[in-house]
ROGUMI-46388 format. One record per atom (N, C-alpha, C): residue in one letter; x, y, z; chain. Coordinates in steps of 0.001 Angstrom, whole numbers. Layout:
REM residues N
ATOM   aa        c1        c2        c3   ch
ATOM    A         X         Y         Z    A
...
REM end
This chain:
REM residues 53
ATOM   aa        c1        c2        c3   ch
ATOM    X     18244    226810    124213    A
ATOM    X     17187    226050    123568    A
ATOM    X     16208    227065    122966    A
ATOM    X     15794    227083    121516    A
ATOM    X     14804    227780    120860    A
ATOM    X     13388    227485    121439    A
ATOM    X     12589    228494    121647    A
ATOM    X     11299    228588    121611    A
ATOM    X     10472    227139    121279    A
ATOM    X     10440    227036    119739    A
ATOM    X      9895    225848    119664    A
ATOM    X     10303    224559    120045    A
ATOM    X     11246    224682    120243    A
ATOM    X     11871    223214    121419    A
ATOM    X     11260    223472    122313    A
ATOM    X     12067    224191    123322    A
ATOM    X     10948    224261    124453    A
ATOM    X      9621    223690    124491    A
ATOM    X      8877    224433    123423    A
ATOM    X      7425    224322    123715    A
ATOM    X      7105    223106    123304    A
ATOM    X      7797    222246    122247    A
ATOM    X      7557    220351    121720    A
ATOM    X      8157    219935    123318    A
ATOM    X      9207    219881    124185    A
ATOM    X      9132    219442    125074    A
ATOM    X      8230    219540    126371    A
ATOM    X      8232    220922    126448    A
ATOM    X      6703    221132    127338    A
ATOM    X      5417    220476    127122    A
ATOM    X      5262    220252    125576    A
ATOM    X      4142    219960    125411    A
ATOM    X      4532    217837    125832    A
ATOM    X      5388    218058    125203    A
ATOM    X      5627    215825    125418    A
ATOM    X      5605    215277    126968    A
ATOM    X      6442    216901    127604    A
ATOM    X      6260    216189    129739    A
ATOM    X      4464    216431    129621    A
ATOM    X      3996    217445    129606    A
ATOM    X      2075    217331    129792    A
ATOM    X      1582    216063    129470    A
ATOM    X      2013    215441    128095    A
ATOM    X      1304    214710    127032    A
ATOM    X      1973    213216    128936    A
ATOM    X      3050    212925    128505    A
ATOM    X      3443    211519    129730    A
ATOM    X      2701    211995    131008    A
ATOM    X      2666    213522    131607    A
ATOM    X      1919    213610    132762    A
ATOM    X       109    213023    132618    A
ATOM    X       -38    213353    131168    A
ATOM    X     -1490    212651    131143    A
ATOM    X     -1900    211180    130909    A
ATOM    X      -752    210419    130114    A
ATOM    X      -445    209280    130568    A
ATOM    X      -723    208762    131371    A
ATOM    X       210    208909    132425    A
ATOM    X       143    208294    133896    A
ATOM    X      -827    208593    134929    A
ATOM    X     -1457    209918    134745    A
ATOM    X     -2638    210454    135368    A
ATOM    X     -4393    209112    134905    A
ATOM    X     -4295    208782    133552    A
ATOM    X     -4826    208247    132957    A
ATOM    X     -4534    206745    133316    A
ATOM    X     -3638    206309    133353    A
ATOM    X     -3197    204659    134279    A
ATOM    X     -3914    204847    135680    A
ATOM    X     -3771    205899    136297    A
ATOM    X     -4263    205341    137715    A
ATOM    X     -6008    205024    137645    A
ATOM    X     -6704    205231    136769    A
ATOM    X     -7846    204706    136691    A
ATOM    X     -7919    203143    136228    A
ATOM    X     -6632    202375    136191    A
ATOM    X     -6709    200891    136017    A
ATOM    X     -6951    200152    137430    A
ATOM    X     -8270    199452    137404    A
ATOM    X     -8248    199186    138379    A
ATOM    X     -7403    198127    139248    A
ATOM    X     -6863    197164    138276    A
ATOM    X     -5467    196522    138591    A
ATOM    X     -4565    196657    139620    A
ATOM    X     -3945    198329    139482    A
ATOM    X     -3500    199010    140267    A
ATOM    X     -3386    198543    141728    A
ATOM    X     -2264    198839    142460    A
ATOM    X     -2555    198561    143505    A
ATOM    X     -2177    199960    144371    A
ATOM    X     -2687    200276    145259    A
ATOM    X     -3338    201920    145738    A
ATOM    X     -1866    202132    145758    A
ATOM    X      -609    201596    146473    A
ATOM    X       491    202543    146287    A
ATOM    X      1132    202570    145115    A
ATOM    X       709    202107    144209    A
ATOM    X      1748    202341    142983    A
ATOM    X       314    203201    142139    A
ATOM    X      -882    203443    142142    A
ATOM    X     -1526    204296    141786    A
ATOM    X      -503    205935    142403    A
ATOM    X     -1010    205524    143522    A
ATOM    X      -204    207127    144485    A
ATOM    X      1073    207334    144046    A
ATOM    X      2112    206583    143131    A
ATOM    X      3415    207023    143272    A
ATOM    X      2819    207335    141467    A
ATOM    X      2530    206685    140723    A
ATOM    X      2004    207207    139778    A
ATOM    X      1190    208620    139737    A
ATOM    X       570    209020    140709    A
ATOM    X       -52    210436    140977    A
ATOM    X       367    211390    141163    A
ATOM    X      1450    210907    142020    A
ATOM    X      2771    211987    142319    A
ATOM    X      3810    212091    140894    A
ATOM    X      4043    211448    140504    A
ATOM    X      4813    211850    139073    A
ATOM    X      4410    212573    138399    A
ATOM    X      2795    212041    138304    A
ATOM    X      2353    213293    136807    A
ATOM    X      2337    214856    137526    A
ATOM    X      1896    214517    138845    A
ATOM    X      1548    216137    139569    A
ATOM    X      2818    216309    139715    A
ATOM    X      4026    216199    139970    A
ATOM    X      5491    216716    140055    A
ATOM    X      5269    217280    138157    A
ATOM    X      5349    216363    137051    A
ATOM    X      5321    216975    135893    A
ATOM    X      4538    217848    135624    A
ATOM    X      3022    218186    135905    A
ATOM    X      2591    219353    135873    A
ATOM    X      3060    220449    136415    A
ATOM    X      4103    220327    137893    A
ATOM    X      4438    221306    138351    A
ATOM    X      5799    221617    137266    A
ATOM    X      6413    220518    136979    A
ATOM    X      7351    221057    135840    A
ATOM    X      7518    222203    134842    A
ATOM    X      6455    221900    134428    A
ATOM    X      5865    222301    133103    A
ATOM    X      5198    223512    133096    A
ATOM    X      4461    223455    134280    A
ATOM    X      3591    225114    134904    A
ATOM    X      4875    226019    135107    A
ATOM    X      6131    225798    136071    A
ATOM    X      7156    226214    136640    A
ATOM    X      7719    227019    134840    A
ATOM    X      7913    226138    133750    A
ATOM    X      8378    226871    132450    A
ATOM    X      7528    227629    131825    A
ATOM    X      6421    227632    132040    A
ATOM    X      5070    228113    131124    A
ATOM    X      5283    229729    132033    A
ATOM    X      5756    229896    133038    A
ATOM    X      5478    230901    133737    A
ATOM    X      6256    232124    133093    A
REM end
């Protein structure tokens, strides 16, 4: 995979990790599907940190 792939996909997992980081402030929500939503984006940040390295 070229460079700039990479980095359009790195950048699109951040962009959905902020997404879903951004849903758990609905207050709708109900606390465990906030928390499993919390854990996704923080697993995708760790994704994404893990390639950036």
């Amino acid at each position: 995979m070229d460079e700039e792939m990479k980095e359009k996909l790195l950048q699109e997992l951040e962009n959905a990790a902020n997404f879903l980081r951004g849903m758990t402030f609905d207050p709708r929500l109900d606390p465990e599907i906030r928390s499993a939503v919390l854990a996704k984006a923080t697993w995708l940040d760790d994704v994404v940190q893990e390639h950036l390295d």
